[in-house]
N, C-alpha and C positions, 0 to 999 in steps of 0.2 A: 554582851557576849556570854554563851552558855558556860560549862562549868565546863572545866577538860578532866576527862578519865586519866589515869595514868593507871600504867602498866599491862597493856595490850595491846600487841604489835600487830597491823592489816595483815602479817605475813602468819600468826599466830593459826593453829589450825581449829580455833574455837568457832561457836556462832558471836552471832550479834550482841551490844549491848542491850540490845529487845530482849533477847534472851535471858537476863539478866533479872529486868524488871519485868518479864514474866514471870519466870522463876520463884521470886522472890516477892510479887504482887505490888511492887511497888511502883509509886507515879513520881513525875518528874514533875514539878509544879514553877514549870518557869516559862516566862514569855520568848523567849529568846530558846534557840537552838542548841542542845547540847552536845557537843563537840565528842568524838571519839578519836583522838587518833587523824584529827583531819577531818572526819564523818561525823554528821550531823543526826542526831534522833529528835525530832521535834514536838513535843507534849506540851501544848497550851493548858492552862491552867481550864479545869473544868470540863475537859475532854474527858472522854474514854480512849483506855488503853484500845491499840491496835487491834490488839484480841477481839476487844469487844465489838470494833469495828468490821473485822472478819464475820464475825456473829451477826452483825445487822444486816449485812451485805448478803450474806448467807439466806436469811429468815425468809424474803419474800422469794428467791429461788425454792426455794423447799416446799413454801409454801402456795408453788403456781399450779399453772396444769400442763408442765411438761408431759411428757409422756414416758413413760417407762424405758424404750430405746432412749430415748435424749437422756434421761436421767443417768443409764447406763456410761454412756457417751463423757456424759459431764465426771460423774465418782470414778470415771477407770481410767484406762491408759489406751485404750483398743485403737483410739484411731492418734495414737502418739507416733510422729515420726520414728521415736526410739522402736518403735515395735512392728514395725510394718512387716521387717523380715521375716521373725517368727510367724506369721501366717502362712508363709511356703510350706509348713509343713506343719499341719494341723492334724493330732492325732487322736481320732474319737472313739471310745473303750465305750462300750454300750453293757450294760450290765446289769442281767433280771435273773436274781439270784443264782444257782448254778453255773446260766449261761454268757457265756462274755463273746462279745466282736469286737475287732477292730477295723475302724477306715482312718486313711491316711487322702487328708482334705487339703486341696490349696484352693484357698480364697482369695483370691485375687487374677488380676491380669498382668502379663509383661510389656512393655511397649520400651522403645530405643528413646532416649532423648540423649542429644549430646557424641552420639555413638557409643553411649554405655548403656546397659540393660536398667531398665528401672522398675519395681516389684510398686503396680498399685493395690491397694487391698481392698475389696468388695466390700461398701460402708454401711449395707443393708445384713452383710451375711457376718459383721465381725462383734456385732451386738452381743453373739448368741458365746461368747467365749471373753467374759468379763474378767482382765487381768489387770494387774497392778504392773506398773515398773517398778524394780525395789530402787529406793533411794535409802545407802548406806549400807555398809558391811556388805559382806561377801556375797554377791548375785548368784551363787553357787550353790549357797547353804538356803535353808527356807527360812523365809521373811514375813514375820509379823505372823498375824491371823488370816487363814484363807477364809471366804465366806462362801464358796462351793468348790468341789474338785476342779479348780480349772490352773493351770501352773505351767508357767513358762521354763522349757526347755534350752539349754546350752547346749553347745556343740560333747563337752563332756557328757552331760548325762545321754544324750542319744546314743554317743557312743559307748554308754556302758549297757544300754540297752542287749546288748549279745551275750551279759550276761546278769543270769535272774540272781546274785547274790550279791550285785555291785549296784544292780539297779532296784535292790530291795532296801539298799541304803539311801539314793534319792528321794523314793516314793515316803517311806515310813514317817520322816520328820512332816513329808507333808501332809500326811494324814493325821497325823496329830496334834495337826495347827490348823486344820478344816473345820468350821464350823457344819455341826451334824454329824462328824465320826468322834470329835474332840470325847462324848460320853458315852463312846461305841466302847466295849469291852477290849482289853487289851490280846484276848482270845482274838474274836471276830478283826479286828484291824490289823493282826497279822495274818488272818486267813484273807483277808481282802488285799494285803501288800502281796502273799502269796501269786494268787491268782493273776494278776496286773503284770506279774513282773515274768509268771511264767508264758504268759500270752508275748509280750514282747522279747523275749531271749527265743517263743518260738517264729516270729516275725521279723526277728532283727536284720534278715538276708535282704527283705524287701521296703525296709527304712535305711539302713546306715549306708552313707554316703561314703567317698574321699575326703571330698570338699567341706570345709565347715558347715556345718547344720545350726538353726535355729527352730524351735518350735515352739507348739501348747500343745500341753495332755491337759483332753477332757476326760474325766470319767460320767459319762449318764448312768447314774446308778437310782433304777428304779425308785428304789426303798428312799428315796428323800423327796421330801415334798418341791422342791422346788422345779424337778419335771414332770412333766406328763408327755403323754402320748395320744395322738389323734388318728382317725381313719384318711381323715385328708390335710393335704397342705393349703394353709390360709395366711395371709398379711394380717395380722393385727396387733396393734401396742403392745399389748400383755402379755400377748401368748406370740414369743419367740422360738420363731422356727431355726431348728439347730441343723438337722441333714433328715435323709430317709433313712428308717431304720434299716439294720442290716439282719440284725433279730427277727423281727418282723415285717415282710418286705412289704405288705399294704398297712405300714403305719407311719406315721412321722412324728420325729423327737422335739420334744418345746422345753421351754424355759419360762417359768410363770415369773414374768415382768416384777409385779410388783412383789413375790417373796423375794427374789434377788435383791431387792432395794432394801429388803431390813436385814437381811444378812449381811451387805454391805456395810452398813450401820453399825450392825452389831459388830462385827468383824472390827471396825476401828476404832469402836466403845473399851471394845477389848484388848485393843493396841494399849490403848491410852491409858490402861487399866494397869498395864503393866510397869509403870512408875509412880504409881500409886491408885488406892482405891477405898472408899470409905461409905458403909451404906447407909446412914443417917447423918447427912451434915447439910449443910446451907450453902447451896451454888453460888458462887460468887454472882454468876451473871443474872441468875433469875430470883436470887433470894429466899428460892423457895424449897422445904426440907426432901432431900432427896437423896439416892445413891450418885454418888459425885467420884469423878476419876480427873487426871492429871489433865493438861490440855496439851500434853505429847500426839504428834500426829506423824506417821511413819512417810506419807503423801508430801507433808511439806517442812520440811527438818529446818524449824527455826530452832527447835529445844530436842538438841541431842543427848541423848542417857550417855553419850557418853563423854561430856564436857562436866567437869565435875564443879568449873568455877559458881555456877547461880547458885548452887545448891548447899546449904548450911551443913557445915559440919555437926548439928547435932540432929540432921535429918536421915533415915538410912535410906537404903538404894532407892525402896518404895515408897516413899513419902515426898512424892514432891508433893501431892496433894496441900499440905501445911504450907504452898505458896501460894496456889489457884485452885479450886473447887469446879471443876463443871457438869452439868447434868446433862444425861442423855439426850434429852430435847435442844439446847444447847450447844450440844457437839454434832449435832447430826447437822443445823444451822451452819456450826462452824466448818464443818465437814465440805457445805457447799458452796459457803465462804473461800476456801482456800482453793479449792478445785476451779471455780470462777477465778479467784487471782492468778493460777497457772494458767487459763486459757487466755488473758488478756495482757499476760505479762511480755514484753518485746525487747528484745535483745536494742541495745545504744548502735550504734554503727560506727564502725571505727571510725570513719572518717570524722563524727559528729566526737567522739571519745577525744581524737586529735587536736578538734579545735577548742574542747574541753580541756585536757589535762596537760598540752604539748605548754613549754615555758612559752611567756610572751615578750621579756623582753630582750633578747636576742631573736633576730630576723633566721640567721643562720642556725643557730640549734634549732629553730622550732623548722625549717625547711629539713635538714637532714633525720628527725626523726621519724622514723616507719608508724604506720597506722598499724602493726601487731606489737608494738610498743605496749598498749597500754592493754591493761587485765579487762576483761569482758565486763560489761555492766549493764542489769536489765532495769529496767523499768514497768510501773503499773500502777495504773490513774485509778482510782477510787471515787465514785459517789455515794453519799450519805444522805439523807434527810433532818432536816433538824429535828423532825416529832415524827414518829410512826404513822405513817398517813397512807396512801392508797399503794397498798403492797404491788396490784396490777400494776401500775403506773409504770413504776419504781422497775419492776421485771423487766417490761418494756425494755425503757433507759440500757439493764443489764446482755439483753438479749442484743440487742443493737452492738455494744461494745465489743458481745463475742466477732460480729461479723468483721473481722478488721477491713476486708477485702472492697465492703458493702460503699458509694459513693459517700462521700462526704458531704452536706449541706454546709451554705454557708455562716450558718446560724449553730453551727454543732461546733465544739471547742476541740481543735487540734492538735493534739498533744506531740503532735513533729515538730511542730513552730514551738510549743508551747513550753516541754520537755524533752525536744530532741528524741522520740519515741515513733517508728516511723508506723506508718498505718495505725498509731494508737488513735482513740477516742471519745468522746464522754456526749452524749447526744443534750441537744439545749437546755439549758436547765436554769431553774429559777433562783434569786438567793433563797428559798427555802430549805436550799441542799447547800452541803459544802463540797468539797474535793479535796482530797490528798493525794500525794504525789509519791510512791517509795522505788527508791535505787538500791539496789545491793548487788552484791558481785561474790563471786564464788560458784560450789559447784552444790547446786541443789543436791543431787545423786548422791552426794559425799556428808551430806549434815555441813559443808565448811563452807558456812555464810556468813558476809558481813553485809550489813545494813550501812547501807551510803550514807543515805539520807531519805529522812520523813516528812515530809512538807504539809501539814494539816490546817484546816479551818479557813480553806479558800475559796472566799465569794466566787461563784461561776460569772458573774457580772465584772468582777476586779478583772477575772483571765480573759474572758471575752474584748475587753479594752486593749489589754495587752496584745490581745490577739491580733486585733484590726490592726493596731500601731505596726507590729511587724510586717501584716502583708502589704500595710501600705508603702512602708521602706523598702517589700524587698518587690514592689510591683509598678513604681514611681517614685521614689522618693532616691533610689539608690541609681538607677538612668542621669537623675538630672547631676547628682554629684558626680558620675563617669563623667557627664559630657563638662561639666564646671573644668574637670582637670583634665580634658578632652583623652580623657580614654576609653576608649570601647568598650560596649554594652559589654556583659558578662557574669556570670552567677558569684557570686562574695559569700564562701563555704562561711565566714565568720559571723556574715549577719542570718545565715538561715533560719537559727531557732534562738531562743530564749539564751538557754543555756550555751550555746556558744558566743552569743552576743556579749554576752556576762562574764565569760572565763576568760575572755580576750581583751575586754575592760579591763578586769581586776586583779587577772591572774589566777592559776587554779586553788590556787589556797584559799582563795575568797567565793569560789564557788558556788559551793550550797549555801554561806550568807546573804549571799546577795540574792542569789535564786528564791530565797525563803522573804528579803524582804522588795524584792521586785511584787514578788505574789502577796504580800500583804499590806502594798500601799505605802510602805514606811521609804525615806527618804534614801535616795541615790547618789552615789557621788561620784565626781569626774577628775578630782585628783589625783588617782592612782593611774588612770589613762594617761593624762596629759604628761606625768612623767615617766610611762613608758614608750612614750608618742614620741615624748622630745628624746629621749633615750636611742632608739633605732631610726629615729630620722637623723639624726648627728653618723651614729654608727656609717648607716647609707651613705652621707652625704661625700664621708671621706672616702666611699669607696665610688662614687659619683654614678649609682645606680639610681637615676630620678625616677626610672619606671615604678622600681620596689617604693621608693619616697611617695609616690601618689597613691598607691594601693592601701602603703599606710592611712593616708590622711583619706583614705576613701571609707576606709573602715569609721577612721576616730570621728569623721563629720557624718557617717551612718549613726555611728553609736550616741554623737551629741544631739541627731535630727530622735533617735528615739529616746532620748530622757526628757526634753523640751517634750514632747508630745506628753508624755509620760506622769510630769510634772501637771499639765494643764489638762490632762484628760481624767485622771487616775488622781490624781493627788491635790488636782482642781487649784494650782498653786498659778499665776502667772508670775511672767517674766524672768529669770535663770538665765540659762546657756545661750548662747546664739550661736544656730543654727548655718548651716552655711549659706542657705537663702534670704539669712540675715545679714548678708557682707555686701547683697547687692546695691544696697543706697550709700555704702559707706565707699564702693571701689565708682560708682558713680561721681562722686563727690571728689573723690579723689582725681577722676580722669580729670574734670573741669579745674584743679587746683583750688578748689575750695575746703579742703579741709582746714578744720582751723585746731588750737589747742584744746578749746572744749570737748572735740568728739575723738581726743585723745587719754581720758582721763583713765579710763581701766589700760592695765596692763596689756592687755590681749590686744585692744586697737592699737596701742604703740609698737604691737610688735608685726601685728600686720598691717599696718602703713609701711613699716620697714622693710618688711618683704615685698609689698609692690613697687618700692622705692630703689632697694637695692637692682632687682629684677630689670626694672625701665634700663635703669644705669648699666647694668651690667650688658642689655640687649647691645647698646652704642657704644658701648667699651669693645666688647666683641666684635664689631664692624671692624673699629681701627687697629684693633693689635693679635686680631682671632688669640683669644684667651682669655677664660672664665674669669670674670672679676671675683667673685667670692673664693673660687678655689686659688687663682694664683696671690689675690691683696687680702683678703679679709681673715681668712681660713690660715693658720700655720700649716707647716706640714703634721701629718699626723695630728693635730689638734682636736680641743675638741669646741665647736663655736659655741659662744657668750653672748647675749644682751652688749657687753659693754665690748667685744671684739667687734662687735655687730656696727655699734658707735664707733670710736675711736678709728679701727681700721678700716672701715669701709663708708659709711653717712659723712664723716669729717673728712672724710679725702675727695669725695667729689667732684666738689668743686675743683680744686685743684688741678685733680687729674682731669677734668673738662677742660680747663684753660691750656695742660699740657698738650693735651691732643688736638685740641682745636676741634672739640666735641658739640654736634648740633644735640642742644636740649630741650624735649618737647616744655611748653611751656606750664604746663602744670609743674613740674619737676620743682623747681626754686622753690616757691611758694609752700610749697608742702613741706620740702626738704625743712624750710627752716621752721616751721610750725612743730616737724619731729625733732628738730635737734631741741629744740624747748622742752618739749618734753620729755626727750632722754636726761636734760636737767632737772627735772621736777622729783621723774621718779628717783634718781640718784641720790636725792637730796631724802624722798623718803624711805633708802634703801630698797626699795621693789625688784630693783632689778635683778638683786641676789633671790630675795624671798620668794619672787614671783618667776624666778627665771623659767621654771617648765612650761607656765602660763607665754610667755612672750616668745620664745622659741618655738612653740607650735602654731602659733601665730602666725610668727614669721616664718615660716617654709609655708608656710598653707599662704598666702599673700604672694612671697616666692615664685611657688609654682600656678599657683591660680592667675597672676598677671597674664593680660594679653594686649598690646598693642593694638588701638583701632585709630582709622583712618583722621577721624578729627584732631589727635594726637602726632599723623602721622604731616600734616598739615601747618604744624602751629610750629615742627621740629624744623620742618622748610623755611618758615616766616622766623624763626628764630635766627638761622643760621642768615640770611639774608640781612636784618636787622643788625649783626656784629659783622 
């Protein structure tokens, strides 16, 4: 077991313990998972930190041959659901020296779905207006470094638009956070806020709304390199077509691709600069001497400036440097590192969250709680290489991932079943790679993240295994257990994915343990099930819902058919558990009256011979008196049933009560009967019955309810009754 943190509460409005040992550069050097608060951070000894693995992830994206639009696509936010509105009202300030335009652009189309209006946005034309979402602090105020005039509008600033002294307040911070004005003279950048602000207080009639407004101001200002102007409109990578000019009406406005992409760059070089910055030191990541900045990233707020706990008190505000060093090369890596981790990242689904964190062993708490019950939790599968090797390759792999939409082979590892992650996926892969797995919850936009859990160093050959087991459980293996307890075909929300299968086993506190050591081959146990098996099967039994009592046992014999597999496929281990398709020679055996003591020797067969035992008896007890033997002789009221209630009141009354009624008993019945009553002796004598009771009690309802009466049986009860 990992270590436990103490003193920070999930509710707590920090980031992660990541954060932490980023911060602070420090590794976690244990085998075992370490615990936060319930949450798991998982650093195998010899690993690289997360970070670093951001950065490898990052390296061959950067270094492909996306295209300048894609690249766009990938560093910004433009085709982010959160932004889709702002496109209605696209507002382009054209601007060659003296002379200024404005057009008011909507990009996109409206179309109905639902009977509600739904705003799609043009995916070719939204390239040319490269914006961030802010994540953290006030969306109101300006955020971070802009890397060209382009800046998202709220419904406030449009509306202060009508006046050039309130909309001079808007504009100014953000010209002073644009890369290219930032070493503009403080002269010139308020004769440029001047201008901008006077052109819209004189336009403001034919933009401001009633209705709330969202937008983007562009400004195309000649004087920076990164537009130009052409005589004709063309399709090409580089050269991004913005509108026709309104300056100039036989020209069209561009956007030169690839300087956009270093001022992107630079723009978050510069973020990161601003918690620290140091021009001759040694990159952590590349070792090699250089100007190195903090690894703060405004895009994906694991290390917030404004959580104060990572950060040493004899560091000041600027220095987080003296935790982590990184170089521009580096960051730009990591830059596309984390942008790739936001497009492939996929919300848990509540339902999947439900059979995750809902308790397990009350039947009735876990029915009555709501699927908005529990806090949101994303997920995002990761692959790595063990040695830097064919960067193409590797891109591949990445590009596939984005497409979540794209068919699924059955050779590709699907992290629905796998990590309950729906449409995730990590395309075939060799053990030359690994996988890691991270959960966290919170609100990215806010910096208030916690890290679930990090599940790293995961043969794709181990999941792949794992894979197969589940869909073979949930595509035939989970049919023949319905029809065993003759219930109807139907989907078992419990056995869908990994991670439910596991939380409904062990309970949510055991969660990411087991989840960590299901994926790394280490040993499984079925302890904890079997007494909350025997738990809610008792609970049921007294409320005499047998329906719920097989659903249980449909799960606990799903969940025992996947660790036998598990064990023998994965962990290459025979013999363990038995299976429920292992009960068929033993109810065999039993119909003919050939059970003897020998194949009574584990606890588990004495308790399900018990229940087919009970079960037969109680069928003929119900003929003659219509009423349940177990519930009205074995079972007190209110009670809760025992191993030795199991004996005593019910296996030793039998007879009895056969000779009272004047009971036909199929002929196997005796035979056995007295082969189990031996063995109710034996165990008693090695106390089992106490020690072992969860074991014999699951047993026994599963024997219970799986008995059925067949004709041969029904045959030898005639000849029986004939013969006395």
């Amino acid at each position: 077991m990992g270590r436990r943190i103490q003193g920070c509460e999930n509710s707590h409005p920090c980031i992660s313990y990541l954060d932490a040992i980023i911060a602070v550069g420090y590794r976690v050097n244990s085998k075992k998972a370490t615990q936060l608060n319930g949450n798991y951070f998982n650093d195998k000894e010899g690993e690289r930190m997360l970070a670093e693995s951001i950065i490898r992830i990052g390296r061959p994206i950067k270094n492909s041959k996306l295209s300048p639009r894609e690249r766009i696509k990938l560093l910004t936010d433009v085709d982010s659901e959160n932004c889709k509105n702002y496109f209605r009202h696209v507002f382009l300030v054209e601007l060659n020296g003296e002379k200024l335009s404005l057009q008011i652009l909507e990009l996109g189309n409206k179309d109905i779905v639902n009977k509600k209006e739904n705003f799609k946005v043009d995916p070719r034309r939204n390239t040319a207006f490269p914006i961030s979402y802010p994540n953290g602090g006030n969306p109101l105020h300006a955020q971070g470094i802009y890397p060209l005039p382009c800046y998202l509008m709220y419904d406030p600033h449009i509306k202060a638009m009508k006046n050039k002294e309130k909309f001079k307040e808007v504009l100014r911070p953000r010209l002073n956070s644009t890369i290219g004005y930032r070493d503009l003279s403080d002269a010139n950048k308020e004769s440029l806020t001047e201008k901008v602000a006077s052109l819209f207080e004189e336009k403001a009639s034919e933009i401001i709304e009633e209705d709330k407004q969202l937008g983007i101001l562009l400004i195309y200002d000649e004087s920076l390199p990164i537009f130009h102007k052409r005589t004709e409109k063309v399709e090409e990578e580089d050269s991004i077509w913005i509108a026709a000019s309104a300056l100039e009406p036989d020209s069209h406005l561009y956007l030169e691709g690839e300087k956009v992409l270093q001022k992107i760059s630079q723009a978050k070089f510069y973020e990161a600069a601003e918690l620290g910055r140091e021009k001759n030191a040694i990159s952590t990541f590349s070792n090699q001497n250089a100007e190195v900045v903090s690894i703060y990233n405004k895009s994906w707020l694991w290390l917030s400036p404004t959580w104060e706990m990572p950060r040493s008190i004899y560091w000041e505000n600027k220095e987080w440097t003296r935790g982590i060093k990184i170089d521009a090369e580096s960051y730009e890596a990591y830059l596309y590192g984390v942008q790739f981790l936001k497009e492939v990242q996929v919300p848990v689904s509540s339902v999947v969250l439900k059979e995750m964190f809902a308790p397990i062993t009350s039947v009735e708490a876990k029915k009555n709680m709501r699927t908005s019950s529990f806090e949101a939790i994303f997920g995002i599968p990761m692959l790595l290489p063990l040695a830097d090797g064919d960067s193409k390759q590797l891109f591949t792999k990445y590009r596939r991932m984005m497409k979540k939409a794209e068919r699924l082979n059955d050779s590709d590892l699907h992290f629905e079943i796998l990590a309950g992650m729906k449409g995730s996926m990590i395309p075939e892969s060799t053990d030359e790679y690994r996988l890691s797995i991270l959960y966290y919850s919170g609100d990215l936009s806010r910096g208030n993240m916690h890290i679930r859990a990090v599940i790293e160093d995961v043969l794709p050959s181990v999941a792949y295994q794992i894979q197969v087991i589940l869909l073979k459980l949930r595509t035939t293996e989970l049919k023949k257990i319905q029809a065993a307890l003759e219930m109807n075909e139907q989907p078992v929300y419990r056995t869908e994915n990994l991670p439910s299968l596991l939380a409904n086993a062990y309970g949510p506190g055991y969660l990411w343990e087991s989840l960590q050591a299901a994926l790394h081959r280490e040993p499984l146990r079925i302890a904890r099930l079997r007494l909350a098996t025997a738990k809610k099967l008792n609970e049921l039994a007294n409320k005499e819902e047998s329906w719920q009592m097989k659903q249980e046992l449909i799960f606990y014999y799903s969940f025992v058919y996947f660790l036998k597999q598990y064990e023998k496929k994965v962990m290459k281990k025979q013999g363990g558990v038995r299976e429920l398709a292992d009960w068929e020679h033993f109810i065999s055996l039993y119909g003919q009256g050939k059970l003897e003591l020998k194949d009574l020797e584990a606890v588990e067969h004495l308790g399900f011979a018990s229940g087919l035992l009970l079960k037969q008896f109680s069928n003929t007890y119900y003929q003659k008196t219509k009423k349940d033997f177990v519930k009205h002789r074995v079972m007190k009221f209110g009670s809760k049933l025992t191993p030795e209630m199991i004996w005593k009141n019910g296996l030793l009354r039998c007879e009895e009560l056969a000779e009272q009624w004047d009971m036909g008993i199929a002929a196997n019945f005796r035979p056995v009967l007295a082969q189990v009553l031996l063995g109710f002796l034996e165990k008693h004598a090695q106390s089992k019955l106490v020690s072992e009771k969860d074991v014999f009690m699951t047993a026994f309802w599963s024997g219970y309810l799986i008995y059925k009466s067949d004709k041969k049986n029904d045959k030898l009860e005639g000849e029986n009754e004939n013969d006395n």
